[in-house]
Residue, then its C-alpha position, 0 to 999 in steps of 0.5 A: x500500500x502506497x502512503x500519500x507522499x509515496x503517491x505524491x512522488x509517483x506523481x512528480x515522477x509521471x509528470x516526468x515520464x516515468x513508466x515505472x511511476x506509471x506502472x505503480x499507479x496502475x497497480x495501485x488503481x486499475x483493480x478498483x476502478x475495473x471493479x467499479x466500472x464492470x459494476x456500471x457497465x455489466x461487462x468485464x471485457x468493456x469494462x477492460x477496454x474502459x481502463x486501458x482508456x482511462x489509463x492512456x488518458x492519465x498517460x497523455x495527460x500526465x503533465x496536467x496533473x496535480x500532485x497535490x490534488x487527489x490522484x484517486x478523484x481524478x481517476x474516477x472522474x476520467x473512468x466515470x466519463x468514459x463510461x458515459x460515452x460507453x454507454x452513449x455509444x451503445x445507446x446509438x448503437x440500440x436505436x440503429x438496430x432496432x430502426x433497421x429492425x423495424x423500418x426497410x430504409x438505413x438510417x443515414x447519420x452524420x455519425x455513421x463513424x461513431x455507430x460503427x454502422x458498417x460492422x453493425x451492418x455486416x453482422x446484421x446482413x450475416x445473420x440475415x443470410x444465415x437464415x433458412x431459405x423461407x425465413x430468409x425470403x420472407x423477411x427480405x420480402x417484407x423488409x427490403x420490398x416492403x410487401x405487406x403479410x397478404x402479398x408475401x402469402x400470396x407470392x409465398x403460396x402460404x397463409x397469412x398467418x404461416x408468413x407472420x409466424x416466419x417474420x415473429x420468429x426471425x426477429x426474435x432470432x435477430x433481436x436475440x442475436x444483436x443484444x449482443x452487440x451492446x450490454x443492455 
C-alpha cells in the first residue's frame, strides 16, 4: 500500500515520464476502478477496454496533473466519463438496430463513424443470410420490398398467418442475436 507522499512522488515522477511511476499507479488503481466500472457497465471485457482508456488518458495527460490534488478523484472522474460515452455509444448503437429492425430504409447519420454502422451492418446482413431459405425470403420480402403479410402469402403460396409466424420468429432470432452487440 502506497502512503500519500509515496503517491505524491509517483506523481512528480509521471509528470516526468516515468513508466515505472506509471506502472505503480496502475497497480495501485486499475483493480478498483475495473471493479467499479464492470459494476456500471455489466461487462468485464468493456469494462477492460474502459481502463486501458482511462489509463492512456492519465498517460497523455500526465503533465496536467496535480500532485497535490487527489490522484484517486481524478481517476474516477476520467473512468466515470468514459463510461458515459460507453454507454452513449451503445445507446446509438440500440436505436440503429432496432430502426433497421423495424423500418426497410438505413438510417443515414452524420455519425455513421461513431455507430460503427458498417460492422453493425455486416453482422446484421450475416445473420440475415444465415437464415433458412423461407425465413430468409420472407423477411427480405417484407423488409427490403416492403410487401405487406397478404402479398408475401400470396407470392409465398402460404397463409397469412404461416408468413407472420416466419417474420415473429426471425426477429426474435435477430433481436436475440444483436443484444449482443451492446450490454443492455
Amino acid at each position: 500500500m502506497l502512503l500519500h507522499s509515496d503517491e505524491s512522488l509517483l506523481i512528480y515522477q509521471l509528470k516526468e515520464g516515468s513508466q515505472f511511476a506509471f506502472e505503480q499507479l496502475y497497480k495501485k488503481y486499475s483493480g478498483k476502478i475495473f471493479n467499479t466500472v464492470s459494476y456500471l457497465v455489466y461487462d468485464k471485457n468493456i469494462a477492460k477496454d474502459i481502463i486501458q482508456s482511462c489509463f492512456l488518458t492519465i498517460w497523455e495527460k500526465r503533465e496536467t496533473i496535480d500532485p497535490d490534488k487527489n490522484f484517486s478523484s481524478y481517476l474516477n472522474t476520467i473512468a466515470k466519463n468514459l463510461v458515459y460515452k460507453e454507454t452513449e455509444r451503445l445507446i446509438m448503437n440500440s436505436r440503429f438496430v432496432e430502426l433497421k429492425l423495424h423500418s426497410s430504409e438505413w438510417v443515414e447519420d452524420k455519425t455513421i463513424d461513431d455507430l460503427n454502422n458498417s460492422y453493425i451492418e455486416r453482422y446484421f446482413n450475416q445473420l440475415v443470410n444465415e437464415l433458412s431459405p423461407i425465413p430468409k425470403e420472407i423477411f427480405l420480402l417484407k423488409t427490403d420490398q416492403e410487401n405487406s403479410i397478404k402479398k408475401i402469402a400470396i407470392k409465398m403460396d402460404m397463409t397469412e398467418r404461416s408468413v407472420e409466424a416466419h417474420l415473429y420468429r426471425t426477429m426474435k432470432y435477430l433481436k436475440e442475436k444483436l443484444k449482443r452487440l451492446y450490454f443492455f
